[in-house]
C-alpha positions in Angstrom: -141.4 -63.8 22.8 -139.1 -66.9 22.1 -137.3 -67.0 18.6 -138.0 -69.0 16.0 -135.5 -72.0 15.1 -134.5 -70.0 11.6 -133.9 -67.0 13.4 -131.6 -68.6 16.2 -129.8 -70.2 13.2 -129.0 -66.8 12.0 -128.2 -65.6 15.3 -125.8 -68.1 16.6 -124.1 -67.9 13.1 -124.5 -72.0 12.7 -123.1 -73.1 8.9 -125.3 -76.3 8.3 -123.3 -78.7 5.9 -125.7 -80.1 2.5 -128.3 -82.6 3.4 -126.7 -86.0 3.4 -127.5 -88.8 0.9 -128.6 -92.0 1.9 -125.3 -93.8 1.9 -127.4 -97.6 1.8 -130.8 -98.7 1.2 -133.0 -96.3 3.6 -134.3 -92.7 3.5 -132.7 -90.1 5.4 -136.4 -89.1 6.8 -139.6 -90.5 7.2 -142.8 -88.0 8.2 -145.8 -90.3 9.2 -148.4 -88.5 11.1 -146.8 -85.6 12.3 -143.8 -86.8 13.4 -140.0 -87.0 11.3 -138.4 -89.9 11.7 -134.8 -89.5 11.1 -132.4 -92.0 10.3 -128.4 -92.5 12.0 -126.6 -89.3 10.6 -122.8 -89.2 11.1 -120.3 -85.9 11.5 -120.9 -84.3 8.0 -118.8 -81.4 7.3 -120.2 -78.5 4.8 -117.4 -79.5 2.6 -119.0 -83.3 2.2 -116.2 -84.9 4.3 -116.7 -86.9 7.7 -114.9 -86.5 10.8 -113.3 -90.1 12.0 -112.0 -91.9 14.6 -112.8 -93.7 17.5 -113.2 -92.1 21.1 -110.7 -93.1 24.0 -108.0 -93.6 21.1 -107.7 -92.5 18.0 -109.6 -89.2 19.3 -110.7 -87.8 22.4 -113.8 -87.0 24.6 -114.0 -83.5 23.1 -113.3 -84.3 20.1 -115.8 -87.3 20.0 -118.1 -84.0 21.8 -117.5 -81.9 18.7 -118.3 -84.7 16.1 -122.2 -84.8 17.8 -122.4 -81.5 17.5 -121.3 -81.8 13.8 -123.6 -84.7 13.7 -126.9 -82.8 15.0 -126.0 -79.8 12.5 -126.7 -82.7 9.6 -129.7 -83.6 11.3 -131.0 -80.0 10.7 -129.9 -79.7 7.2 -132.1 -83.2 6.5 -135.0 -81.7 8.5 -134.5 -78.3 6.8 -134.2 -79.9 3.6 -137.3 -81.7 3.3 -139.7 -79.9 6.0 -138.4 -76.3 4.1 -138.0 -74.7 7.6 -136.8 -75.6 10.9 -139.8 -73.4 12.2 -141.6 -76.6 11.0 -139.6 -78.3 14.3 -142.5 -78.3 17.7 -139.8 -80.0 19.6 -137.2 -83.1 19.8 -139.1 -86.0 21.4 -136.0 -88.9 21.3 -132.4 -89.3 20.2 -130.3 -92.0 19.5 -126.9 -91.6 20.2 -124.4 -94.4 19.4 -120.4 -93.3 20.1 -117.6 -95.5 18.6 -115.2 -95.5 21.2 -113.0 -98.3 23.2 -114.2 -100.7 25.2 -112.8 -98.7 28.4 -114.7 -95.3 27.4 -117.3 -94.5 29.9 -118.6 -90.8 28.9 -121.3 -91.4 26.4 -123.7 -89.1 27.6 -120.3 -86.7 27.7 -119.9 -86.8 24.0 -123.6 -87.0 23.1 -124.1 -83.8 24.8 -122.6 -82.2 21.5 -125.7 -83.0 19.8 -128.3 -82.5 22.4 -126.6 -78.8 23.5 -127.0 -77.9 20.0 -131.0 -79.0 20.0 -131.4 -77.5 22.9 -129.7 -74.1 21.7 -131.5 -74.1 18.3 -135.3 -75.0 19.2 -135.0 -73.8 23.0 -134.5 -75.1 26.8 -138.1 -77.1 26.7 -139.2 -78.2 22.9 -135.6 -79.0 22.0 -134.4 -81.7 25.2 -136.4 -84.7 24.7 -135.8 -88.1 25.6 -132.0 -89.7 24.9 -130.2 -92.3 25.1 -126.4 -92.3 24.6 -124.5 -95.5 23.8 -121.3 -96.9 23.0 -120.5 -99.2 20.4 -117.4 -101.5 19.1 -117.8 -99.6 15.6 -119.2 -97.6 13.1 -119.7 -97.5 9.5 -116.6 -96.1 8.0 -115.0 -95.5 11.9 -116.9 -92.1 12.1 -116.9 -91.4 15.8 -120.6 -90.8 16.2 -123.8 -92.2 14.7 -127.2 -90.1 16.1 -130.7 -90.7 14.9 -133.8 -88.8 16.2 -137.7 -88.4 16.6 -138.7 -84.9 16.2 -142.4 -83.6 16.3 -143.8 -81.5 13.9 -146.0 -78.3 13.7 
């Protein structure tokens, strides 16, 4: 019997920060037919601050690693926040990863894998690896060092 996305939560001890506001003119979400649309979320810490920096200088590969994973926990605090449950998750379909790093960085996919490890832990090997792609990008709003957004399906 697999476990249920609440339950691996629990499990694997995960702290997920408050839901972020809408820091400009968007929604944070947007559920159309069965699927959650979720807008870029950046490294929100349960204490309401953001990590910064940009990858290849002002912080590194791991670092940049540890800020997607940061990232992908605010994604679940949105979806938990307006879905009620995580359980409400069937599985990632496609994420959006954008890294601010130097023009010299190469090791997108390297840092993204913060937040698709952490999908993949949460909602399981099959429903929570969907399609990615993993960019980098001459900036970010406020120099946070990682932007995600994602495409989840929904029970």
């Amino acid at each position: 019997m697999t476990m249920n996305a609440e339950a691996k939560i629990a499990e694997l001890n995960i702290e997920l920060p408050p839901a972020p506001a809408p820091m400009g003119v968007y929604k944070p979400i947007v559920i159309l037919n069965g699927v959650a649309y979720l807008s870029g979320h950046g490294p929100l810490r349960s204490d309401g601050t953001l990590i910064l920096g940009r990858v290849g200088s002002e912080i590194d590969q791991q670092a940049g690693y540890d800020a997607a994973r940061q990232t992908g926990l605010a994604m679940l605090a949105t979806l938990r926040s307006a879905l009620g449950s995580l359980d409400k998750v069937k599985r990632v379909v496609k994420v959006l990863g954008m890294v601010n790093c130097t023009s010299d960085f190469e090791q997108h996919p390297a840092v993204i894998n913060g937040c698709s490890e952490l999908f993949a832990q949460v909602f399981g090997e099959e429903a929570g690896v969907g399609a990615r792609s993993a960019i980098g990008m001459g900036s970010l709003p406020g120099n946070i060092p990682v932007e995600v957004e994602g495409i989840f399906e929904l029970e």
